[in-house]
Backbone as CSV, one residue per row, in Angstrom:
resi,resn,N_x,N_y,N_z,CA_x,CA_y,CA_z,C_x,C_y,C_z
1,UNK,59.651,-7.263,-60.277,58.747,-6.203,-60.659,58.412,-5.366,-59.428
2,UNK,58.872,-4.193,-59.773,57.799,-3.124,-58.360,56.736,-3.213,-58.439
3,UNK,56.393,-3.265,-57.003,54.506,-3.724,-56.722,54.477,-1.908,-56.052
4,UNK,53.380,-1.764,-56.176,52.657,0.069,-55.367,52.200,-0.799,-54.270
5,UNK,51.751,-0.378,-53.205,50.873,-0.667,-52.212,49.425,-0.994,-52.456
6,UNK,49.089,-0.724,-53.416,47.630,-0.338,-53.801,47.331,-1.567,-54.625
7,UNK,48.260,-2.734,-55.378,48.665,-3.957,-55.547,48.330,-3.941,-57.439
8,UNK,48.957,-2.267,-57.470,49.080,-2.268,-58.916,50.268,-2.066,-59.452
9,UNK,51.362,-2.880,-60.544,52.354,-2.960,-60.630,52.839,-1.975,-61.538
10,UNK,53.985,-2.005,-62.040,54.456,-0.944,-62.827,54.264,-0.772,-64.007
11,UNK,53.265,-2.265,-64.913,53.229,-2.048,-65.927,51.967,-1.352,-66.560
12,UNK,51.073,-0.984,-65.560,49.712,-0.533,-65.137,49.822,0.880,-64.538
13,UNK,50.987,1.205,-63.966,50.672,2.347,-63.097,50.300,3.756,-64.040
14,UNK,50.374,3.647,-65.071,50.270,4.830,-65.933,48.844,4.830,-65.610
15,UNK,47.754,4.190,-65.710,46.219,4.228,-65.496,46.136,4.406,-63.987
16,UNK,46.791,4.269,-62.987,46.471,5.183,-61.776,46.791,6.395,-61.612
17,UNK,47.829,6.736,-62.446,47.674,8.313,-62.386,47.005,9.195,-63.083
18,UNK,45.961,8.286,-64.220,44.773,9.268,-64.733,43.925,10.077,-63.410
19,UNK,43.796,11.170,-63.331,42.755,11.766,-62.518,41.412,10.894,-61.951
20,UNK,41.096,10.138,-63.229,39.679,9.697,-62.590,39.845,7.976,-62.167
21,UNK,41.010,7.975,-61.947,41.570,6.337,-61.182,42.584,6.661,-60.684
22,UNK,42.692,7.604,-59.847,43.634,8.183,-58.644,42.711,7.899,-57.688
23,UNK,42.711,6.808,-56.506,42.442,7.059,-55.080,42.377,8.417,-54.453
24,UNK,41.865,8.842,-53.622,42.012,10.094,-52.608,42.193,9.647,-51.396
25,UNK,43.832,8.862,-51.144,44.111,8.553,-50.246,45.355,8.565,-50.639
26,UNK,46.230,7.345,-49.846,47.149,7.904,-49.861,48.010,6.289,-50.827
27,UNK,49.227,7.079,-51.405,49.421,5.533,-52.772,51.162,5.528,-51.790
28,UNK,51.462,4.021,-51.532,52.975,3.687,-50.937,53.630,3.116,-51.808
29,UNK,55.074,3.823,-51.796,56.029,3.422,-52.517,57.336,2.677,-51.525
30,UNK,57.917,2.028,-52.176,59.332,1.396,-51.476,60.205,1.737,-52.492
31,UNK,61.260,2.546,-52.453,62.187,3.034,-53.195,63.502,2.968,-52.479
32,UNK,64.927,2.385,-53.957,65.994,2.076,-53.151,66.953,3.796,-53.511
33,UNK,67.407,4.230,-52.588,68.580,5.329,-53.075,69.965,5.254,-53.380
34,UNK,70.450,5.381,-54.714,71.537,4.826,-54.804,72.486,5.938,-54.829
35,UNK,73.503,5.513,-55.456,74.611,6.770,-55.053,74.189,8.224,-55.895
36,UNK,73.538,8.080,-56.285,73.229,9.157,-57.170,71.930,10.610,-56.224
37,UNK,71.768,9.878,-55.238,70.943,10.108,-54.278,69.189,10.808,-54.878
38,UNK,68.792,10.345,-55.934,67.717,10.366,-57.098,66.582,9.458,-56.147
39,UNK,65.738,10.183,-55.820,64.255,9.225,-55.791,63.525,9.489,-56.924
40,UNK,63.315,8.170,-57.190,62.544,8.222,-58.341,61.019,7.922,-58.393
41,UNK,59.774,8.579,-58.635,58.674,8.660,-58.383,57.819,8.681,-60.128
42,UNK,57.708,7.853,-60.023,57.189,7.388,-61.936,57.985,8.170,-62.568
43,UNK,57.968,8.966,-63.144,58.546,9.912,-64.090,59.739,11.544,-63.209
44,UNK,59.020,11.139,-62.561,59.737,12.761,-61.822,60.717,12.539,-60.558
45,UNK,61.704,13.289,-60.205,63.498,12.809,-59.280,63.735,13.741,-58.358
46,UNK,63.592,12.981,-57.140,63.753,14.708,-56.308,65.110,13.951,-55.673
47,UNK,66.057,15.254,-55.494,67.365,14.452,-54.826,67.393,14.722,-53.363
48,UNK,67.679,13.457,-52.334,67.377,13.167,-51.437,68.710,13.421,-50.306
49,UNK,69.060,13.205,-48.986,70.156,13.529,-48.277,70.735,12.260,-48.758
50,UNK,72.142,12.817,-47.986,73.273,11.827,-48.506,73.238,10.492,-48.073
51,UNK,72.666,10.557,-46.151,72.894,9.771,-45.417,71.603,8.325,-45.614
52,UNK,71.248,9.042,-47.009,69.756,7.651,-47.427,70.708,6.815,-48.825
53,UNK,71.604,7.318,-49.132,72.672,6.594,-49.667,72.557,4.880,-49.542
54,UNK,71.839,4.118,-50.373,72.195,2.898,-50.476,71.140,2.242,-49.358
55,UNK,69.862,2.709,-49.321,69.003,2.800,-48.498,67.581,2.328,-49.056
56,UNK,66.968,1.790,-48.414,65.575,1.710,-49.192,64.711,2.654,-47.992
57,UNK,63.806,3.370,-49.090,62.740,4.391,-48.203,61.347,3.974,-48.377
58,UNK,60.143,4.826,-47.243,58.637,4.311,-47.655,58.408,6.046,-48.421
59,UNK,58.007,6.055,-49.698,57.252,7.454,-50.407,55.981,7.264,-50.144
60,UNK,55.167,8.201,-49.614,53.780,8.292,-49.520,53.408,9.324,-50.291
61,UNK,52.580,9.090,-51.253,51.943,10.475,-52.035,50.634,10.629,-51.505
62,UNK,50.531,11.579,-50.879,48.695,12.252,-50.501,48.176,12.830,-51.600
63,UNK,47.430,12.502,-52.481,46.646,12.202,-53.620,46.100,13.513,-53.036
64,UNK,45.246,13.842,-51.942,44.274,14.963,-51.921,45.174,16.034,-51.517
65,UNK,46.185,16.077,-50.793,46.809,16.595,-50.041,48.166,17.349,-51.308
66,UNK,48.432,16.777,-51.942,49.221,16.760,-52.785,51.029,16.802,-52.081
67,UNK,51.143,15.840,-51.514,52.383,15.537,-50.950,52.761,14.522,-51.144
68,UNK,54.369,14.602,-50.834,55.447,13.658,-50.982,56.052,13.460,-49.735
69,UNK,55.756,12.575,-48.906,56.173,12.186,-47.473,57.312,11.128,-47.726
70,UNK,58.600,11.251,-46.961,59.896,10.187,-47.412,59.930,9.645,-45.644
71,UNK,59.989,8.380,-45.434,60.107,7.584,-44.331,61.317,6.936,-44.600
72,UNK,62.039,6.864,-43.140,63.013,5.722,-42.881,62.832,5.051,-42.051
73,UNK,62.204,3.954,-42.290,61.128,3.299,-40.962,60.330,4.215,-40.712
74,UNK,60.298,4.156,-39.431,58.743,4.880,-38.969,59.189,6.561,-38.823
75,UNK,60.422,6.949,-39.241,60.532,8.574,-38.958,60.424,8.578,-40.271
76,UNK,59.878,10.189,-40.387,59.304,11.559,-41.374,60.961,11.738,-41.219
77,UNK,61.648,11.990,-42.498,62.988,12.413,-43.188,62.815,13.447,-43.974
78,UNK,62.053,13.538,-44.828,61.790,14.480,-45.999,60.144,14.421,-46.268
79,UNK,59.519,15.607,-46.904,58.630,16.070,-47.700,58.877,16.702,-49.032
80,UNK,58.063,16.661,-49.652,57.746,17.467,-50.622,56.701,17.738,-51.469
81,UNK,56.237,18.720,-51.944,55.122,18.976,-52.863,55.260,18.374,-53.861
82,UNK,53.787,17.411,-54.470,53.535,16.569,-55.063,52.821,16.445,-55.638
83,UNK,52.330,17.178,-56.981,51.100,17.362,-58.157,51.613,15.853,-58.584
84,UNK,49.899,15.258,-58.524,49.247,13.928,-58.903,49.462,13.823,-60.855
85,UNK,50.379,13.713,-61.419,50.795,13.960,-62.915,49.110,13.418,-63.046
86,UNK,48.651,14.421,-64.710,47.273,14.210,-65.350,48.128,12.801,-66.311
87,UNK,46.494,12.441,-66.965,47.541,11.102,-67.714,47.713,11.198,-68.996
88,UNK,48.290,12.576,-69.112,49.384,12.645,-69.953,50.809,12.901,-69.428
89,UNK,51.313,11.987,-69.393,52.223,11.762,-68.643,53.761,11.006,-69.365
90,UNK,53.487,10.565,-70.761,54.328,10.189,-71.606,55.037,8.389,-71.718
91,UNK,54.250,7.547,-70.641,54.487,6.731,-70.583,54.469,5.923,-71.848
């Protein structure tokens, strides 16, 4: 089972992304990239460089900030803009 950082699992995570049980900090992900080069972030896929191919990454979402920070170890690889989905969200 994927665990979040926040030590809520996947079968729950739909109730952290309601607005009013979103932290205003920051939520960690561990995500693997496969050949398809797809990060996958609950519901939504941003495609990533080639060279993360078969890779596991750290996703940081800034809840206040509204970002998508991609780590490979301790280096910044990628960003991206990151609206906190309301919880309607289709889970």
């Amino acid at each position: 089972m994927i665990r979040i950082a926040l030590g809520i699992t996947w079968a729950n995570a739909d109730r952290l992304l309601e607005s009013e049980h979103t932290p205003e900090r920051r939520i960690v992900l561990i995500r693997f990239i496969r050949s398809d080069r797809k990060l996958g972030i609950f519901t939504e896929r941003f495609e990533v460089q080639r060279n993360l191919v078969y890779c596991y990454v750290k996703a940081e979402i800034g809840t206040s900030l509204h970002s998508l920070e991609l780590f490979l170890g301790d280096e910044l690889i990628a960003s991206f803009d990151y609206e906190v989905p309301s919880g309607d969200h289709g889970f």
